[in-house]
DRENGUFI-365507 format. One record per atom (N, C-alpha, C): x, y, z. Coordinates in steps of 0.05 Angstrom, whole numbers, plus 32768, in hexadecimal, padded with zeros to 4 digits. Example, Ala and Ser with C-alpha at 12.3 -4.5 7.8 and 13.67 -1.06 7.14 Angstrom:
2
81087F8E809C 80F67FA6809C 81087FBE809C 81017FD3808E 81117FEB808F 81028001809D 
END
This chain:
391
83957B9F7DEB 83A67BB47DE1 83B47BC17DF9 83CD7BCC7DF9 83D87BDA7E09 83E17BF27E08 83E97C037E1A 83ED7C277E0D 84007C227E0F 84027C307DF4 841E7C367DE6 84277C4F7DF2 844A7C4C7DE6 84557C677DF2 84467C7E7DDF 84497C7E7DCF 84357C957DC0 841E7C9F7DD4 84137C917DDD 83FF7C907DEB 83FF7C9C7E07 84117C8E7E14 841D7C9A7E26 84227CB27E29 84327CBD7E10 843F7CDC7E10 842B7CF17E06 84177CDC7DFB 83F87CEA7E00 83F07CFA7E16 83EB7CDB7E1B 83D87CE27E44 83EF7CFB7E51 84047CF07E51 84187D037E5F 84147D267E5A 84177D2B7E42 840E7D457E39 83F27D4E7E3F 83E07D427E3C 83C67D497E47 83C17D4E7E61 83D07D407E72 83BE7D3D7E8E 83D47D497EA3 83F57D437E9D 84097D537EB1 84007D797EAE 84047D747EBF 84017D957ECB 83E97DA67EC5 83DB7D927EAD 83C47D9F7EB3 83AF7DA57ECB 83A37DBA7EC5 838E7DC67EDA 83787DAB7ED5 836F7D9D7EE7 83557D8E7EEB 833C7D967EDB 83367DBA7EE2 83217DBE7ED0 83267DC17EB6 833E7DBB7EAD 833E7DB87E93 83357DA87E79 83347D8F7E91 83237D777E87 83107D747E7B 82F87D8A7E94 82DD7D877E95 82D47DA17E85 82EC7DB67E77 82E17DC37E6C 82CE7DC27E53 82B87DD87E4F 82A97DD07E35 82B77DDF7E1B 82B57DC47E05 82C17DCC7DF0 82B17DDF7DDE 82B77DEE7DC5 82B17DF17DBB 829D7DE67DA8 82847DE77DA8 82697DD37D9E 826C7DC07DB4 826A7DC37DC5 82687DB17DDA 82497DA57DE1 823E7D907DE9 822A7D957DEB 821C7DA37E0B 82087DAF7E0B 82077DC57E1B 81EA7DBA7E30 81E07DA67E27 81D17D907E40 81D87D717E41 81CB7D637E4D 81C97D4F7E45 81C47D397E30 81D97D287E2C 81C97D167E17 81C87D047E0F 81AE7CFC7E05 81997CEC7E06 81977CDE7DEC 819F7CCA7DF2 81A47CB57DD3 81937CA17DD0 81857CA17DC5 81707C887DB6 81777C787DA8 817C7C5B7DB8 818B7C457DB2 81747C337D98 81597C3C7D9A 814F7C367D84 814E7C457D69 815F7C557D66 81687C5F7D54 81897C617D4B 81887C6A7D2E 81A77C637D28 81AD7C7E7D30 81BB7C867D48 81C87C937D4B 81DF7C9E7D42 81EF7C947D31 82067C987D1F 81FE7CB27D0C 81E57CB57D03 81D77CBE7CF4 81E07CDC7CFE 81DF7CDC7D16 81DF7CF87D20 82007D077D2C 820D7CEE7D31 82257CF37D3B 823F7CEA7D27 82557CFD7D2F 826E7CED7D1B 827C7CDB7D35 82957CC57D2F 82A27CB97D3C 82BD7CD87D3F 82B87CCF7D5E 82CF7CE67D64 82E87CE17D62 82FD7CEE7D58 83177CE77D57 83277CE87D71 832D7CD97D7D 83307CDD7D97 83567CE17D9D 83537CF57DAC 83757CFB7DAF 83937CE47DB1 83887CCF7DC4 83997CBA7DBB 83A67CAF7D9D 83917CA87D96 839C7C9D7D7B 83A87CB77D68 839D7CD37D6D 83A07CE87D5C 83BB7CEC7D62 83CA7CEB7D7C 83E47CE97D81 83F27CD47D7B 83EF7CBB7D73 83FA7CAE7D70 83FC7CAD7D4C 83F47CB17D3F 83EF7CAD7D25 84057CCD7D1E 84017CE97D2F 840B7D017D2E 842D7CF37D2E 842E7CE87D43 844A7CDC7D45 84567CCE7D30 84467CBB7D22 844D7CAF7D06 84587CB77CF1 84487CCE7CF0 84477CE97CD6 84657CEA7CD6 84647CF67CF1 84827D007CED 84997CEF7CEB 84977CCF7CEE 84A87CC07CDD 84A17CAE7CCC 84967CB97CB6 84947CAA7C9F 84A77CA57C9B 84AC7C847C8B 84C27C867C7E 84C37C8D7C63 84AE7C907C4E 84A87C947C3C 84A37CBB7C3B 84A77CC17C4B 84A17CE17C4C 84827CE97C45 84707CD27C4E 84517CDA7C44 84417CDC7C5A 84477CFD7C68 843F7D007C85 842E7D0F7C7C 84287D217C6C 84087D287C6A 83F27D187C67 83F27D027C59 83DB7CF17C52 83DF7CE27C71 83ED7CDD7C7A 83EF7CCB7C97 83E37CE07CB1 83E97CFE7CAC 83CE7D0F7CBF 83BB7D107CBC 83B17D057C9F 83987D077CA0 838F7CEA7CAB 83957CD87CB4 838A7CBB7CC2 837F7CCF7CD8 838E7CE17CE9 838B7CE57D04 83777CF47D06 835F7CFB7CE9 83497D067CEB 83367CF97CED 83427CD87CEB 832B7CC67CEB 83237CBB7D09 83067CBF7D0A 82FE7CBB7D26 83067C987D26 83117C9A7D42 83117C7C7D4A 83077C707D6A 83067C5C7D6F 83007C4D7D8C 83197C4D7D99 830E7C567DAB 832F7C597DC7 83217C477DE1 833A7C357DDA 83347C127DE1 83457C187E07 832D7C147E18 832F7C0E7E34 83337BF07E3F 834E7BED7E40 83507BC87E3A 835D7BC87E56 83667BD47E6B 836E7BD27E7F 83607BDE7E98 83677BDE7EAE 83597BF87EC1 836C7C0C7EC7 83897C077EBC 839F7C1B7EC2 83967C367EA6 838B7C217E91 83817C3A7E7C 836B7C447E71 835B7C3E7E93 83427C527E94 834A7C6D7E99 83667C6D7E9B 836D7C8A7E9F 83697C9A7E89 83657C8E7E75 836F7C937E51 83527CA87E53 833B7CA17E59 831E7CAD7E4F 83267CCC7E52 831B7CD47E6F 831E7CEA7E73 832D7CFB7E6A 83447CF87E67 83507D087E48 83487D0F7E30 833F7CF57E2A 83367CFB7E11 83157D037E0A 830C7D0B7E24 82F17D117E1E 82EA7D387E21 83127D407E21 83107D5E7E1C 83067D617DFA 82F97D7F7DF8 82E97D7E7DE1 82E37D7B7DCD 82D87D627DD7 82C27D557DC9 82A57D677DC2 82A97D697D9D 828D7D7A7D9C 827A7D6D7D9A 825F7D7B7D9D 824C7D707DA3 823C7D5C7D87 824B7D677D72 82477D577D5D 82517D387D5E 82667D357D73 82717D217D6E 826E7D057D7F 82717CEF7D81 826C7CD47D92 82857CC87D98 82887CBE7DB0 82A07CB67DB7 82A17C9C7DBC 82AD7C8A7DAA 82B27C6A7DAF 82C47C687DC7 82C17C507DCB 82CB7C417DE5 82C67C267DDB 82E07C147DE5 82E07BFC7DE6 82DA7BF17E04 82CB7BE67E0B 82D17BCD7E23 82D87BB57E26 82F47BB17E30 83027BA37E26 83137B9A7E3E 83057B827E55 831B7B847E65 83117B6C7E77 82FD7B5A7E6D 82F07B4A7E78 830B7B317E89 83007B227E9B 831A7B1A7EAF 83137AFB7E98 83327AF57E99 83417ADC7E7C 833C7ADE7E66 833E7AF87E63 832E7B087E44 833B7AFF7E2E 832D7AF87E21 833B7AEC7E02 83467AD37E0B 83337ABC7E0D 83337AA17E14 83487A897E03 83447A977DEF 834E7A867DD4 83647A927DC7 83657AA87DCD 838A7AB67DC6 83A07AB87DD8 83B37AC57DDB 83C17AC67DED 83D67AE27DE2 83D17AF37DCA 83DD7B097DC2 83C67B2B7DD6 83B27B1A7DDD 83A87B3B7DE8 839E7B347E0F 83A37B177E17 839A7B177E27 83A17B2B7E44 83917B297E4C 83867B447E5E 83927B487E76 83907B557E8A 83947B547EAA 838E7B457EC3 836F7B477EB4 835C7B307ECB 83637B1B7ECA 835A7B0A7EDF 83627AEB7EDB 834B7ADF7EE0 83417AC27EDA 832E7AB87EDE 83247AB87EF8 83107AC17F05 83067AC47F1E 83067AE17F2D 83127AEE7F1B 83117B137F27 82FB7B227F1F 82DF7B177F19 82CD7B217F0F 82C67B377F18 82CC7B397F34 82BF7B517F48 82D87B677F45 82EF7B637F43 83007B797F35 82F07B877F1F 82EF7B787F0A 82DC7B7B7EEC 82C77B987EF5 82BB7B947F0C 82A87B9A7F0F 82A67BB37F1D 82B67BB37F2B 82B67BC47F47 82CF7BDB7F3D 82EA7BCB7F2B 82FF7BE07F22 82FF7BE87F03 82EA7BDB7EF9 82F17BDE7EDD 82DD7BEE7ED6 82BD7BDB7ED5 82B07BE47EC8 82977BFD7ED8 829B7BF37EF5 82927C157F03 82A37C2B7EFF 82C17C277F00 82D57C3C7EFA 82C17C4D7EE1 82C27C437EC7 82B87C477EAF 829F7C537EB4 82887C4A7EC2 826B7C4D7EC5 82727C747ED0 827F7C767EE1 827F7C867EFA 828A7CA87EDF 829D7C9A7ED2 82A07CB37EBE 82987CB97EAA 82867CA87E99 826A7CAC7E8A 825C7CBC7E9E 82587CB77EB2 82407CC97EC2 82487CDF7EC5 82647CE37EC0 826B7D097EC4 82677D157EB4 82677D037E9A 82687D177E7F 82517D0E7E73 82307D157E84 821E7D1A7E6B 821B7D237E59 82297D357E4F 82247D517E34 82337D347E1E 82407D247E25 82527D167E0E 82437CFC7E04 82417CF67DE7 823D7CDA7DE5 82507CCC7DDE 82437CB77DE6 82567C9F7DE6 82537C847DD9 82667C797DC7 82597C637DBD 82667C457DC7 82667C357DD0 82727C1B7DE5 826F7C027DCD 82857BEE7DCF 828E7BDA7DC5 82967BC27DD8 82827BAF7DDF 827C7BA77DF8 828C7B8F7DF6 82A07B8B7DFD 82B97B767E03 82BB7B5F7DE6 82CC7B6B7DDC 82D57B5F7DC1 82DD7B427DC7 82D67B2C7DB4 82DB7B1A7DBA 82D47AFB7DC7 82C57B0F7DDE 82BE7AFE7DFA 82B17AE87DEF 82967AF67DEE 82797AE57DEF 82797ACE7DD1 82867AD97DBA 82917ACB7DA2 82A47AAD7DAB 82B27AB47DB8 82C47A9C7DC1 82B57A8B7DCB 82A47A8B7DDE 82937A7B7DE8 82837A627DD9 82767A7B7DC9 826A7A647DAE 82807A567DA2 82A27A5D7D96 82A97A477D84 82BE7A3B7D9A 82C67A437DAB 82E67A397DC0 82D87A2D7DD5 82BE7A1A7DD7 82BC7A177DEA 82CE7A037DFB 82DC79F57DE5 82E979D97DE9 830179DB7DF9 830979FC7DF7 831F7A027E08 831B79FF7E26 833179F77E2D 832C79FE7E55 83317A1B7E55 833B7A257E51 83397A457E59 831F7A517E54 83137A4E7E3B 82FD7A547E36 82E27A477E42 82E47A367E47 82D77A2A7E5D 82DD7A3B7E7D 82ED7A407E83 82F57A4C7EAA 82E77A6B7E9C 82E57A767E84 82E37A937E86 82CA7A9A7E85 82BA7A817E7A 829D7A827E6F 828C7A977E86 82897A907E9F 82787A9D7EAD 827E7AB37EAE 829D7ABD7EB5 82A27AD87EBE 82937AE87EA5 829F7AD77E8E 82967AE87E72 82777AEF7E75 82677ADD7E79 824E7AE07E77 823F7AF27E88 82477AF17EA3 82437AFF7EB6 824C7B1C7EB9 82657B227EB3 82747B3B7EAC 826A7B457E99 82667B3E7E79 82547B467E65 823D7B567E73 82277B437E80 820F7B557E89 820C7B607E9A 822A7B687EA9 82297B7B7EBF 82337B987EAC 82407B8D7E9C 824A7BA87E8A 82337BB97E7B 82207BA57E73 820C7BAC7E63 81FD7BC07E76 81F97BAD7E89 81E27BB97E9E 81ED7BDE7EA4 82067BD47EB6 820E7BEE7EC5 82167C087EB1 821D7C007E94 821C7C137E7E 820D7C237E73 81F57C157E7B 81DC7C207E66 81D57C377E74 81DF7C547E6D 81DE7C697E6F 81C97C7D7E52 81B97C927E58 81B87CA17E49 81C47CAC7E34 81E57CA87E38 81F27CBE7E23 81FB7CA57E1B 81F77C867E1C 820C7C7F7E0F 81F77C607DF6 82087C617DDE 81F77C437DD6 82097C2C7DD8 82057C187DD9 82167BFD7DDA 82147BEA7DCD 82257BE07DB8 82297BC47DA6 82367BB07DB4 82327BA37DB4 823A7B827DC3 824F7B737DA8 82607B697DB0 82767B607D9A 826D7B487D91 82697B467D7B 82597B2D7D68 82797B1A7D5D 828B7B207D60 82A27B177D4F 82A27B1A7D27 829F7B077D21 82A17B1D7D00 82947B047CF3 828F7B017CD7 827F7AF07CC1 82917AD67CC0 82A47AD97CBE 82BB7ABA7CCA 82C17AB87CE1 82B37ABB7CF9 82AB7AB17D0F 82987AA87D18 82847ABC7D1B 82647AB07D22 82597AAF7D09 82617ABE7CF8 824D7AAB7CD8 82507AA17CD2 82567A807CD2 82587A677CCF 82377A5B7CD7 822A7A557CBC 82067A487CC3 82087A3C7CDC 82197A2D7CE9 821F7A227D05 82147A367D1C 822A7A4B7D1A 822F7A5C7D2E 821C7A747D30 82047A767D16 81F87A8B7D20 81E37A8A7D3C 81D87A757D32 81C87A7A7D4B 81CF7A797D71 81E17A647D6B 81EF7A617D7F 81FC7A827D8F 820A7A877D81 82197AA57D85 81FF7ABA7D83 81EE7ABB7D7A 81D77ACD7D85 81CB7AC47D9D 81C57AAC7DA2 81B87AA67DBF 81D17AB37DD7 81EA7AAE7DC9 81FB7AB67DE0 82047AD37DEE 81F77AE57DD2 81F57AFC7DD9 81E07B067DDF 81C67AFA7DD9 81AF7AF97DDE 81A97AFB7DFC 81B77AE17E0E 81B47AD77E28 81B87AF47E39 81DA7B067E30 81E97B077E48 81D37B2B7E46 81CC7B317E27 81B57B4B7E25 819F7B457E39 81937B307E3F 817B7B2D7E46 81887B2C7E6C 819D7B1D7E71 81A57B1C7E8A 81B07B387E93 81BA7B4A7E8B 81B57B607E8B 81A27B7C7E89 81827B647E89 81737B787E8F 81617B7F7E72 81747B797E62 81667B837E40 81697BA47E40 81857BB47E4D 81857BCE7E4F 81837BD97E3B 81787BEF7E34 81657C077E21 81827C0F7E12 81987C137E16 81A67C1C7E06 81BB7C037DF1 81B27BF47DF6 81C67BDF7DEC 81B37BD67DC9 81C47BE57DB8 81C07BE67D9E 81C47BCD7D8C 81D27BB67D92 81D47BA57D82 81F07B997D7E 81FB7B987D6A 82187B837D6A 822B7B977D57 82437B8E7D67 82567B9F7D4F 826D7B7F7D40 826F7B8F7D2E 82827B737D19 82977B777D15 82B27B697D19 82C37B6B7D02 82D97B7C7D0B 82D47B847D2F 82E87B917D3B 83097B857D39 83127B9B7D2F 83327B907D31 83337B7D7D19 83217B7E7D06 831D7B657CEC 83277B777CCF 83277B627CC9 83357B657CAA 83187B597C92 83067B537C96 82EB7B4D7C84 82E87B647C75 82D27B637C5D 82CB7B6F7C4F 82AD7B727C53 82A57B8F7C46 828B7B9A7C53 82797B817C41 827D7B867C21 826F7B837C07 82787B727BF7 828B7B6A7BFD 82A07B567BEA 82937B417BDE 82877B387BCB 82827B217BBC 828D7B1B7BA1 82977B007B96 828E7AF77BB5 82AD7AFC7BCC 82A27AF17BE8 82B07AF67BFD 82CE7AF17C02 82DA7AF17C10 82FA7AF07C09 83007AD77C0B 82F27AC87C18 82F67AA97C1F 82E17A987C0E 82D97AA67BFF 82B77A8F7BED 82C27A7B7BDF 82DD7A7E7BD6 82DF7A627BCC 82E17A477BD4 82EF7A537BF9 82FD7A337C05 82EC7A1B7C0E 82F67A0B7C09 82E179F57C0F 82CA79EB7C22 82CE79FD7C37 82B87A087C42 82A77A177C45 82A57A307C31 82987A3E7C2D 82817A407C28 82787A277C2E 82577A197C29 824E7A207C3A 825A7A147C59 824D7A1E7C6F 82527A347C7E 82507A517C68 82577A6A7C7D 824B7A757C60 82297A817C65 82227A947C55 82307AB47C58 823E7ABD7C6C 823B7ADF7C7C 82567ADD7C6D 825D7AD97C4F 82757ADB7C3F 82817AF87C3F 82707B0F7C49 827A7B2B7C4B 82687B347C68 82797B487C75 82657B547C8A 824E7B597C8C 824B7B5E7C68 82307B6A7C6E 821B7B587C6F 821A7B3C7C62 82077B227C64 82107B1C7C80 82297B227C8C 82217B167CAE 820F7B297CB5 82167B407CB8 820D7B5A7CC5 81E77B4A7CC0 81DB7B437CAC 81C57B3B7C9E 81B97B237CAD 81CB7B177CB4 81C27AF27CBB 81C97AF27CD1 81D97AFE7CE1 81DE7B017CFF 81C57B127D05 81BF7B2A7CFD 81B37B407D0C 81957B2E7D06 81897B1F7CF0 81757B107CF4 817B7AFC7D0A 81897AF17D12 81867AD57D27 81877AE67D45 81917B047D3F 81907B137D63 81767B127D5B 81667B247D4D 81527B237D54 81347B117D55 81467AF87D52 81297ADD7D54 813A7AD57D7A 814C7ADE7D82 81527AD97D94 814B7AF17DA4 81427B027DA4 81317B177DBC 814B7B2E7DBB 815B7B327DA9 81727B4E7DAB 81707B5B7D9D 81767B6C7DA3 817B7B8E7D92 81917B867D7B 818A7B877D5E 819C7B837D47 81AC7B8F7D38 81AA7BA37D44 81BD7BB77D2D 81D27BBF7D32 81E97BBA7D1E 82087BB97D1B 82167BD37D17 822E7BDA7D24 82407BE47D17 82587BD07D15 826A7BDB7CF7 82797BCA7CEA 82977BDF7CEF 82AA7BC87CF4 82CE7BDB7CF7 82D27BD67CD5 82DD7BE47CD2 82E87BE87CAD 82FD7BF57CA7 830B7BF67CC4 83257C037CC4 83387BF87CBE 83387BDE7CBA 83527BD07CAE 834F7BC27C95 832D7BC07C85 83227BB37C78 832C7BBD7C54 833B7BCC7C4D 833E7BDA7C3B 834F7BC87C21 835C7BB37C2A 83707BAD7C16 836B7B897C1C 835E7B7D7C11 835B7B5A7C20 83677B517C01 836C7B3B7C14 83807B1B7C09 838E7B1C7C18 83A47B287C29 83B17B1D7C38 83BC7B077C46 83A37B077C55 839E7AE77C5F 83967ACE7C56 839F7AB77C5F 83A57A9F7C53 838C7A947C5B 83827A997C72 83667A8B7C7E 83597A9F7C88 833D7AA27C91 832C7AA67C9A 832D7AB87CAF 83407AA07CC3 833D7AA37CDC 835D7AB27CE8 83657AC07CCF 83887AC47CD6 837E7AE47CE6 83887AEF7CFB 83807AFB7CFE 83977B1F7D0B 83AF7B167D0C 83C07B1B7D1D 83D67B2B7D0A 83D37B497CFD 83E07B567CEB 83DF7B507CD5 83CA7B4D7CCB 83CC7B397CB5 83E07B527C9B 83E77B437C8A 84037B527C78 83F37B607C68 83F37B727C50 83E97B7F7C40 83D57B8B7C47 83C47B8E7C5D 83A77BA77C64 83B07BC07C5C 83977BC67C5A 839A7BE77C56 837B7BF27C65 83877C0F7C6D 836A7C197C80 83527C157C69 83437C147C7A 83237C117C60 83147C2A7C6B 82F57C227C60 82DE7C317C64 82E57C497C73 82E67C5C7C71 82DB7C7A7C89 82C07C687CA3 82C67C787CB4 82A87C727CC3 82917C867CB0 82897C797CB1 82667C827CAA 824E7C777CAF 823B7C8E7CAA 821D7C767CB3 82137C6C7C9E 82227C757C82 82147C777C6E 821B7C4F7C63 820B7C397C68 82167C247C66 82077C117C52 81EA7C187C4F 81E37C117C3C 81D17BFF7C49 81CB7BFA7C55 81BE7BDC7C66 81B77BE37C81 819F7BDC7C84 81947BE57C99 81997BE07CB7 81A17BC97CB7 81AA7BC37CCF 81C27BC87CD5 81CE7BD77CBF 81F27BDF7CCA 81F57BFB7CCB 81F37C0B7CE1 81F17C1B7CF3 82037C2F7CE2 82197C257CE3 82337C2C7CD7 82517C227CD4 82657C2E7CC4 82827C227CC5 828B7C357CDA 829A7C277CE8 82A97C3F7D02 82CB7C2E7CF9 82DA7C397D00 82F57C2C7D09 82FB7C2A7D2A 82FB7C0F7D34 82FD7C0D7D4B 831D7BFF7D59 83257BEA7D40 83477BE77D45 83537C0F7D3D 836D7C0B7D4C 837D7C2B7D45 838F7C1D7D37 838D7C217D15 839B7C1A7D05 83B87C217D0D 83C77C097D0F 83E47C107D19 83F57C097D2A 83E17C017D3B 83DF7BF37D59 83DD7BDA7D5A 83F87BC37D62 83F97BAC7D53 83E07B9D7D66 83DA7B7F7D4E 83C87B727D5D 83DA7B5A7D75 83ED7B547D76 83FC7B427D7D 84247B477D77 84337B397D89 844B7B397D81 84567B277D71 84677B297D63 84717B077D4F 84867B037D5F 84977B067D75 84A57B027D7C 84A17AE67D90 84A97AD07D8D 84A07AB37D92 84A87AAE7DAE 84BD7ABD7DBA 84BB7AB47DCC 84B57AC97DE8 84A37AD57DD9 848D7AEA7DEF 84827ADC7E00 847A7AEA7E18 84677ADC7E30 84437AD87E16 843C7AF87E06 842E7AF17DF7 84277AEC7DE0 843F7ADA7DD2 84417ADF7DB8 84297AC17DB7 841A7AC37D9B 84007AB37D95 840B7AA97D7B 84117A937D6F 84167A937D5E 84137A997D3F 83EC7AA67D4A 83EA7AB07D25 83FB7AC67D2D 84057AD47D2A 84197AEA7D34 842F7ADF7D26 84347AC87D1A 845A7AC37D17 844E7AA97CFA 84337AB07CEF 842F7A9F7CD9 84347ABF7CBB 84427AA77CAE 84437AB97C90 84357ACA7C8D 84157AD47C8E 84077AE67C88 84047AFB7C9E 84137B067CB0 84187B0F7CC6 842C7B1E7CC6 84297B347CC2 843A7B467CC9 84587B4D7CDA 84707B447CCC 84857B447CE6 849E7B567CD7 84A97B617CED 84A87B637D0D 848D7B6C7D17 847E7B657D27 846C7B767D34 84717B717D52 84697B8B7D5F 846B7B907D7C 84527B837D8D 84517B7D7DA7 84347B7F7DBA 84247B8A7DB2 840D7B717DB4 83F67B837DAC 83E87BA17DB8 83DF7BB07DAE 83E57BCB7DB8 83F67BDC7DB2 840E7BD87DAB 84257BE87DAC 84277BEB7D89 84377BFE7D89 84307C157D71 84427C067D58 84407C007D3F 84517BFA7D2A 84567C057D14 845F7C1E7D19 84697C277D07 84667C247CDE 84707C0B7CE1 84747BFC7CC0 84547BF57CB5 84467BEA7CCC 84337BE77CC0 841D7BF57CC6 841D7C147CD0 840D7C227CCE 841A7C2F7CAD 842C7C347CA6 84367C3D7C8B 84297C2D7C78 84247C137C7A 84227BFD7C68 83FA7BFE7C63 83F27C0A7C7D 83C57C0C7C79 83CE7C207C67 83E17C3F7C74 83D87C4F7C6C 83DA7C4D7C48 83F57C397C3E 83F97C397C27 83E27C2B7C10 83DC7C167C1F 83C67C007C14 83A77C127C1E 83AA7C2A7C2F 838D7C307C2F 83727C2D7C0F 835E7C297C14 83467C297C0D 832E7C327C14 83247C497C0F 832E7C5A7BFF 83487C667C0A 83647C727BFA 83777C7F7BFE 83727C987C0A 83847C9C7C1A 83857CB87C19 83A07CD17C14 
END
């Protein structure tokens, strides 16, 4: 993802001319010691997902051009807590902004998202790093990150440990790209794990979604792989289990599932999140990992859309889904958070981009759409219209 001008005129307002201690001031319900999060417990339980100023400005900006004139129901998106996605090192600048107050009721997502040849198998989100800059990864990215968690004990934090990565591995291995990225991925993964695992913060490791690693093939496989890079990392105390479905369009409960009829649907029991969430979080834990999920459900509200499975890139007709909550019904699913910022395209359709990917420019794909990252207007109007529940 990339910051948008919205975004931009965010950061800009926040941080020009402001006084420094303005940053670090304590908010109102702030929390007033340290804190101390028990990664063996569902923490969700106790915290809401914070709505974090980025997206609240960017969605604010929306409002005010509806084209349908339905800017009240479109302010209220910007109440919904979301993940403010750190996909560069130029937009580690983004945190510290947005970690002015934050009450103590509340948890603050983070994506990590910036591993070097990131996104092996796409070419609509790929990254900065290049294959072999691991020690960049390390030294500018993910200590940058470490160094300002450590300022702000009083805050929690909840981490989304590189979308994508470790998933590719198990099904793209056949690629040469995915092949040259394998180590950094693996290696970078358990340096992130390691140097993260902080007190205030818990951590999900990115499982990819029920039409990725839930394929009877791919479970076990894709648990050993996340399995490996937890244990090479030490097996750190805060690292909670797997998150699903980031940036996905799946259904929590759907049966049957949106794809149960196609002719393959023999070999992929995890027909809804929640039987992956079920058959993944059993194969982490015959493989030595911490199992328990949170699920994205921010785009999950309105399905058919898509033609396949695996379409993944704006898909046409979504609507926002689920609220975050902890309330999920199943034990191993932590909770629904929204971790894509509904609005914010996944890819460009424009074909002859440096990153245009081609599901991006297939029928079920949303067009015009901009860089991924960058803000779309039409089809933030189009969740908010198709939302589920509405608002």
């Amino acid at each position: 993802m990339k910051l948008s001008y919205a975004t931009l005129l965010a950061f800009a307002a926040g941080a020009i001319g402001a006084p420094t201690e303005s940053i670090k001031r304590q908010a109102p319900g702030a929390c007033t010691s340290a804190v101390k999060l028990d990664a063996k417990t569902n923490v969700w339980k106790n915290y809401k997902l914070h709505a974090n100023s980025f997206y609240r400005q960017e969605v604010e900006a929306a409002a005010e051009n509806m084209s349908n004139g339905n800017s009240e129901a479109a302010l209220q998106v910007a109440d919904i807590g979301t993940f403010l996605w750190l996909d560069t090192i130029a937009n580690i600048e983004r945190l510290e902004p947005a970690l002015v107050d934050v009450p103590c009721t509340d948890i603050v997502g983070l994506v990590i998202y910036d591993l070097p040849g990131r996104d092996c198998a796409a070419k609509a989100s790929n990254g900065e790093l290049k294959v072999g800059e691991l020690s960049r990864y390390k030294s500018e990215y993910i200590d940058t990150i470490v160094a300002i968690l450590k300022k702000y004990p009083n805050t929690a934090f909840a981490l989304v440990i590189e979308p994508d990565s470790l998933p590719n591995l198990v099904t793209n291995s056949d690629l040469t790209t995915c092949q040259q990225s394998a180590a950094g991925y693996r290696d970078g993964t358990a340096y992130a794990l390691k140097q993260l695992n902080l007190p205030n913060v818990v951590m999900y490791m990115d499982a990819g979604h029920g039409g990725w690693l839930g394929w009877n093939d791919n479970l076990k496989p894709g648990a050993a792989e996340l399995a490996k890079a937890y244990k090479a990392a030490g097996s750190p105390s805060q690292l909670r289990g797997f998150a699903t479905n980031i940036a996905g369009w799946n259904q929590w409960d759907a049966s049957p599932g949106e794809f149960a009829d196609s002719p393959d649907a023999q070999y992929n029991a995890a027909q809804n999140e929640k039987k992956y969430v079920q058959l993944f979080g059993a194969a982490l834990k015959s493989a030595g990992m911490p199992n328990y999920a949170i699920v994205d459900t921010g785009r999950s509200g309105n399905p058919g859309g898509r033609e396949e499975w695996g379409d993944w890139c704006n898909v046409v007709d979504a609507g926002f889904g689920r609220r975050p909550s902890s309330s999920t019904g199943e034990t191993l699913a932590d909770a629904f958070v929204w971790v894509k910022p509904g609005g914010e395209s996944d890819g460009t359709s424009d074909s002859s981009a440096d990153r245009y990917d081609s599901f991006c420019g297939k029928s079920d794909a949303f067009q015009p759409s901009p860089e991924a990252g960058q803000w779309n207007q039409a089809y933030f109007e189009m969740l908010l219209e198709n939302a589920n529940p509405s608002f």
